[in-house]
C-alpha positions in Angstrom: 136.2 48.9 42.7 136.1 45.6 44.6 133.5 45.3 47.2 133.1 43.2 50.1 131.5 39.8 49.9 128.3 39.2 52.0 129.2 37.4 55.1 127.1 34.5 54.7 129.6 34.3 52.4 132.4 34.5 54.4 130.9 32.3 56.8 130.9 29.6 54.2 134.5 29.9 53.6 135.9 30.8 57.3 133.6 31.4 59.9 131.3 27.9 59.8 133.5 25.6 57.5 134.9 23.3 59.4 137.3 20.2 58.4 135.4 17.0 57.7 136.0 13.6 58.9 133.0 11.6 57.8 130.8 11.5 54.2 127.5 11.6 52.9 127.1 9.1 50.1 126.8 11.6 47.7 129.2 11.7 44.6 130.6 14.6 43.2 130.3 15.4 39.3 133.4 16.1 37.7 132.5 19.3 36.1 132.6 20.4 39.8 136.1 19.0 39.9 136.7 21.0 36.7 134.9 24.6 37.6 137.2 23.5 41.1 140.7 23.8 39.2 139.1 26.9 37.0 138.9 29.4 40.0 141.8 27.9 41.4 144.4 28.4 38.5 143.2 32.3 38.3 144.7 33.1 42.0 148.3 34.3 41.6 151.4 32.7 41.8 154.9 33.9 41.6 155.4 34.6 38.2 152.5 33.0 37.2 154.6 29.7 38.1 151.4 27.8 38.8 153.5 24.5 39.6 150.8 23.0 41.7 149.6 19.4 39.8 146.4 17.8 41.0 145.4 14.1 40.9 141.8 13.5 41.9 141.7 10.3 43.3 137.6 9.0 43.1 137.7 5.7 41.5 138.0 2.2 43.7 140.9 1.6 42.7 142.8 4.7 42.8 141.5 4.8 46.5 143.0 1.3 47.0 146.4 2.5 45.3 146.0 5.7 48.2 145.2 3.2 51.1 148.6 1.7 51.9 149.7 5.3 51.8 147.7 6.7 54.7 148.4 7.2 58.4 146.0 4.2 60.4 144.1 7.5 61.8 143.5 8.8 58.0 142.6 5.8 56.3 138.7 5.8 57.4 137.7 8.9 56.3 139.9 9.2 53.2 138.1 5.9 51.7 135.0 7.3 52.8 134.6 10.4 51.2 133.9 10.7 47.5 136.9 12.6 46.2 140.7 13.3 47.7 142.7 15.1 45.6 146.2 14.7 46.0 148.0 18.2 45.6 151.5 18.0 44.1 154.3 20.3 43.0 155.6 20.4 39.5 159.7 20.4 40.2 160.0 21.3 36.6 157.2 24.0 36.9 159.9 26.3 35.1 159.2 24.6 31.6 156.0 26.1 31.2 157.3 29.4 32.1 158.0 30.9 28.5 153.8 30.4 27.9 152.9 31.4 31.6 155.2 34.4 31.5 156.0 35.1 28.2 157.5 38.9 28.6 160.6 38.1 30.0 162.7 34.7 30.4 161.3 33.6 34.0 162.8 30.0 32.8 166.5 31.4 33.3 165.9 32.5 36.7 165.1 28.7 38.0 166.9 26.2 35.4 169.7 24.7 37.4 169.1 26.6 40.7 167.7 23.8 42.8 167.5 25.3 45.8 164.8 28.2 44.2 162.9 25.9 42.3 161.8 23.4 45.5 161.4 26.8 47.8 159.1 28.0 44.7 157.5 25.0 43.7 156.5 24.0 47.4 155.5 27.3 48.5 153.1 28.2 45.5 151.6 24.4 45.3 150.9 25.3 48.8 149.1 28.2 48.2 147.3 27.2 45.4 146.2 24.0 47.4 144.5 27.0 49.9 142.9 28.6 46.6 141.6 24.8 46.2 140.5 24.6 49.2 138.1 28.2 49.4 137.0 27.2 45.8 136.1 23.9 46.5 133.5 25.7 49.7 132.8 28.2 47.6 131.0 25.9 45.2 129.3 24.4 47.7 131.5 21.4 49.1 133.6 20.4 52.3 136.8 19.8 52.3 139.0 17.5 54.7 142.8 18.4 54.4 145.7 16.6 55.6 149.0 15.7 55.6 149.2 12.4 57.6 150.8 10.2 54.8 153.7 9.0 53.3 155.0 11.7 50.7 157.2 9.1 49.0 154.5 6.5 49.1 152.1 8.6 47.1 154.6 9.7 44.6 155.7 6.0 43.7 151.9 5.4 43.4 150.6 8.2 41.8 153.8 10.0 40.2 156.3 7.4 39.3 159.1 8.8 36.8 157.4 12.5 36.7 159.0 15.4 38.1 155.7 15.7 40.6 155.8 15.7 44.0 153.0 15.1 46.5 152.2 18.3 48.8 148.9 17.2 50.8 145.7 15.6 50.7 142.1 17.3 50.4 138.9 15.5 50.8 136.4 16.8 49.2 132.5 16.1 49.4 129.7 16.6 51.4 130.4 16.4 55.2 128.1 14.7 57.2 129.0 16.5 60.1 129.5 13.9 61.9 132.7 13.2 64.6 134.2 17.1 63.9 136.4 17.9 66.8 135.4 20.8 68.7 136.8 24.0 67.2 140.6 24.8 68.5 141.3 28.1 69.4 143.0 30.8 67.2 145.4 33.4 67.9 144.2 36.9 68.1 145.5 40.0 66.2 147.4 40.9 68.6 149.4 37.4 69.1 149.8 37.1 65.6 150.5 40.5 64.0 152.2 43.9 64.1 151.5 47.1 62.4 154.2 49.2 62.0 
């Protein structure tokens, strides 16, 4: 039986994280990107499709391939912090299929039906990006996502001649705290959801 987590927990992941704008000069190791992608991959996706593709960009020179890329409003903070990963979709997620869901052919359902495999690919890159996201605070970093940039941009940069395309960004690091907006509100319960 699953129990709840302690909130101080769920503080660290909801109720306190906030989305960061400026960096400590602090690096982050990359068997944190690893353990990162390792909680990540074991959220669910449909049919396992798990088309989400990550590129951490960390290096001078990946960040100055990312630069030209950026909204003006982005480019500050994006060079700033240590690691942005750039969370892409696998239009051909449906290869891997006959290893990622090998009991029945989940390949079939998507090979020539276009319109499936972009709703498919975008929606599950999307929600493993939010499974990036919680696991990258849950191991102890902030994150700063965003999707002021040029999609295209990014893939010629980062994806030429793959079948990848660019989702959103996510900083990653450890926020200064510095120049956070002010919390915006939220809708309540009763704005947002039904029971019925």
């Amino acid at each position: 039986m699953t129990a709840a987590i302690p909130q101080k927990s769920l503080d660290q992941l909801f109720n306190n994280a906030r989305t960061q704008n400026a960096w400590q000069d602090k690096p982050v190791d990359a068997e944190l990107l690893r353990a990162i992608w390792d909680l990540t991959k074991m959220a669910p996706t449909s049919a396992n499709c798990s088309p989400a593709r990550i590129v951490f960009v960390a290096t001078g020179e990946a960040k100055a391939r990312l630069k030209p890329c950026l909204m003006e409003g982005n480019v500050e903070k994006v060079m700033a912090a240590p690691v942005t990963a750039i969370i892409g979709s696998d239009q051909k997620f449906y290869d891997r299929l006959p290893e990622l869901f090998p009991h029945t052919d989940a390949r079939a359902w998507f090979a020539g039906n276009d319109p499936l495999i972009e709703s498919t690919a975008f929606r599950n890159s999307t929600l493993q990006g939010a499974y990036f996201l919680m696991a990258a605070r849950a191991l102890g970093l902030d994150c700063g996502p965003m999707s002021g940039f040029d999609n295209e941009a990014v893939d010629a940069a980062f994806f030429p001649g793959t079948s990848i395309k660019s989702n959103f960004l996510c900083s990653i690091g450890y926020g200064s705290g510095e120049d956070i907006f002010p919390r915006s509100p939220r809708l309540d319960f009763d704005d947002a959801c039904s029971v019925l």
